[in-house]
C-alpha positions in Angstrom: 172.8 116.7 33.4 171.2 118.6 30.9 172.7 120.6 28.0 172.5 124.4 27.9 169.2 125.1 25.7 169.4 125.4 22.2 170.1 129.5 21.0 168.1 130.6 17.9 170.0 131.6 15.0 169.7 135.6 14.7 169.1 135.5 10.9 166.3 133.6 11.8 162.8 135.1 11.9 161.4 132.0 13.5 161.0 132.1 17.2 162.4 128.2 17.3 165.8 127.1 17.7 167.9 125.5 15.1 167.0 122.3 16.5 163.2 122.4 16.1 163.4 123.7 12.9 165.0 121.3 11.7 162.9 118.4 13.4 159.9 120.2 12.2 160.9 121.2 9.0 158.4 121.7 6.2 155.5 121.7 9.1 155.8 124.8 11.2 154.8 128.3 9.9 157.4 130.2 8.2 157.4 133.4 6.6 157.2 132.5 3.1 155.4 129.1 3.8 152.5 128.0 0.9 149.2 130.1 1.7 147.5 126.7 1.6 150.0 125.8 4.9 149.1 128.9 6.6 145.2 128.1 6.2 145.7 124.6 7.9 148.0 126.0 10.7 145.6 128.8 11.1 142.9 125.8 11.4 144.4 124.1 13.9 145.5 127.1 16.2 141.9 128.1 16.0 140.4 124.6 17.4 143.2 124.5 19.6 142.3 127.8 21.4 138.8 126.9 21.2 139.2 123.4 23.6 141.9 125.0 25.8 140.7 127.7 28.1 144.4 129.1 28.9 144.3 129.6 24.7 147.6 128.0 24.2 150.1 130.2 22.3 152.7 127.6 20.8 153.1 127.9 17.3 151.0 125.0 15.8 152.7 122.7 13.5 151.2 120.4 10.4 151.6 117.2 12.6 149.5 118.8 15.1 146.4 117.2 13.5 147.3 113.7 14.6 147.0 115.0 18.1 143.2 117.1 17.6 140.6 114.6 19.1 139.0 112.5 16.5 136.2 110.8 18.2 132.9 112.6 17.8 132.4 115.9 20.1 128.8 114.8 21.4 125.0 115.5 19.9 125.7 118.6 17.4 129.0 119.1 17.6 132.1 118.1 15.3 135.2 116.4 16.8 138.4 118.5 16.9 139.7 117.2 13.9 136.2 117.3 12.3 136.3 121.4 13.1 139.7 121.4 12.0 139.4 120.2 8.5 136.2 121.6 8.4 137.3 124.8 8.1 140.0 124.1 5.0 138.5 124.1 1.5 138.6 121.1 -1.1 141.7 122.4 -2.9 143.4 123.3 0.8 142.9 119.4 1.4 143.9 117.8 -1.4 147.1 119.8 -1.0 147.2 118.9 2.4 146.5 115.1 1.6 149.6 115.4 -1.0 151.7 117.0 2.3 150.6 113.6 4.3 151.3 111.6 1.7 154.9 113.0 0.8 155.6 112.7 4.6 153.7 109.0 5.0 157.1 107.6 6.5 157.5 110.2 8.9 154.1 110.0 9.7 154.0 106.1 10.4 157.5 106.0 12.6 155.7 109.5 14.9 152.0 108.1 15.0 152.0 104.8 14.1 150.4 103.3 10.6 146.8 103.2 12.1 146.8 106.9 12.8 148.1 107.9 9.3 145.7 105.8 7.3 143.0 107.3 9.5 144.2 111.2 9.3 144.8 110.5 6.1 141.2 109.1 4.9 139.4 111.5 7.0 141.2 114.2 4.4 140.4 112.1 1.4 137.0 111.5 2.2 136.3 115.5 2.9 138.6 116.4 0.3 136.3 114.3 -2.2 133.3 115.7 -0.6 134.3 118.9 -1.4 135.2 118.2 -4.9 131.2 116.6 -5.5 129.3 119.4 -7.9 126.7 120.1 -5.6 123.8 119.4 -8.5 124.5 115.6 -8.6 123.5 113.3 -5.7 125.4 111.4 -4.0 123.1 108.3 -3.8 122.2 107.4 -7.6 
């Protein structure tokens, strides 16, 4: 039989129970989270409402970007995850590759080691991209 469901704390200004803070602790959006948090979160939540039709309303959480879609999204158009870290600037993703990195355990025992290497050098790679001075080529 199941347990009665978890009650939030009312000092809390999170709508999540003490449980799923403390699972997701560090990911999900808090009121005096890093600005550079709140850009990726606001990233995510935006391609997620874009590729659901019902526009989900959970809250989203840093881990959510192993779940966007990575394969390519057809002629023209970026995958999810693409889109997603699209949207985050070069200092936003080298901030967010630090995140991944400081979490690599965690990451590895959710996703599995393939995914993290993956998410991880899909930030790396844009990250560096968006760190190139645009005046020098990127083929010498």
């Amino acid at each position: 039989m199941l347990g009665e469901p978890a009650k939030r704390r009312s000092s809390s200004k999170s709508n999540l129970c003490e449980r799923c803070l403390q699972e997701h602790v560090g990911s999900v959006r808090a009121s005096r989270v890093a600005e550079w948090q709140d850009e990726v979160l606001d990233a995510i939540e935006a391609v997620k409402s874009e590729g659901d039709a019902a526009k989900t309303t959970s809250k989203a959480s840093l881990w959510d970007l192993f779940d966007l879609d990575r394969d390519n999204g057809g002629a023209g158009k970026r995958s999810d995850r693409g889109e997603c870290l699209g949207r985050l600037n070069g200092s936003t993703l080298a901030k967010l590759r630090g995140w991944l990195e400081t979490n690599e355990e965690e990451g590895v025992k959710r996703y599995g080691r393939n995914a993290f290497l993956g998410l991880r050098a899909d930030i790396g790679l844009l990250a560096g991209l968006c760190a190139w001075p645009s005046d020098k080529s990127l083929i010498s």
